[in-house]
N, C-alpha and C positions, 0 to 999 in steps of 0.2 A: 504494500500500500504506500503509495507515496503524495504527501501532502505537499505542494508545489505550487504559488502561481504562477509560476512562470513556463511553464512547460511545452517544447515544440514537436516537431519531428523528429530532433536529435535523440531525445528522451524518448519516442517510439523505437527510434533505432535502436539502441540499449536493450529495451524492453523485450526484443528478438530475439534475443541470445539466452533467456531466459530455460530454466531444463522444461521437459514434457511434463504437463501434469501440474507446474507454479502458476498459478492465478497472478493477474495484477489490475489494480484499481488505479486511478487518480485522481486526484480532489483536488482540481483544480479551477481557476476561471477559465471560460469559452471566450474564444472570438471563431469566425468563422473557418478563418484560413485550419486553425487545431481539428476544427469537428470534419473538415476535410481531409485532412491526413489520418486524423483517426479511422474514419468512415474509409478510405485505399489501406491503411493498414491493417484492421479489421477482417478485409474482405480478403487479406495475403495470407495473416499468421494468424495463431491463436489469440482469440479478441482480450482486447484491455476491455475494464471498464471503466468509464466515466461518471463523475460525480460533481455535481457544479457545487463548488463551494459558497455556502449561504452570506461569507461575508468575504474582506478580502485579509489575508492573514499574512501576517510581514515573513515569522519565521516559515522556516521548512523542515520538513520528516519523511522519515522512512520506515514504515513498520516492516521487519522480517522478521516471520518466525511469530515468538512472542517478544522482540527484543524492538523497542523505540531508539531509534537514531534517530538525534538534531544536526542539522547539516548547515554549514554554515553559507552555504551558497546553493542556487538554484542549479538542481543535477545539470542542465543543461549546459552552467558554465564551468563544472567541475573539472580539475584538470588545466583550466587556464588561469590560474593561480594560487595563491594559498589559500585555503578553504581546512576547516576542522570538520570532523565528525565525530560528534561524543554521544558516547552511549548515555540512555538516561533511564535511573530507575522509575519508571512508570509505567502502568500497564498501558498495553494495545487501549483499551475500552476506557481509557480514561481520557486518553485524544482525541478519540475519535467520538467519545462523547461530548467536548470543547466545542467539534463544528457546528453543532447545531444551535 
């Protein structure tokens, strides 16, 4: 599950390489150009799911597993600079219960 607004095609591409059988969400904002690449990636690989997030949320997350990562940059820009990811003791169900 990954909490993100910022989220493009790059962060689809990623999402590919993913093993057989791991599900993935995203809570993220829409604009149209995302619900188009989602909707061509969709129809390629095994589907993501989409989740419009209710408001717009500064930080970013990763749930794997049952284990919550804070990420100090939006996956997209991961990799092009220094960026943290610290694990945090909280549950799955305690984030994901914040969005709403």
């Amino acid at each position: 599950i990954l909490i993100d607004n910022f989220v493009d095609d790059r962060v689809l591409s990623m999402l590919t390489k993913r093993s057989d059988g791991v599900t993935a969400t995203i809570h993220t904002r829409y604009n149209e150009q995302f619900l188009t690449d989602l909707r061509k990636h969709n129809e390629q690989y095994p589907s993501i799911e989409f989740i419009q997030l209710p408001h717009r949320n500064h930080d970013r997350f990763l749930i794997i597993d049952n284990k919550v990562l804070f990420l100090g940059a939006s996956v997209k820009d991961m990799g092009t600079g220094l960026c943290a990811v610290t694990e945090m003791e909280i549950t799955p169900e305690t984030i994901l219960g914040l969005l709403k």
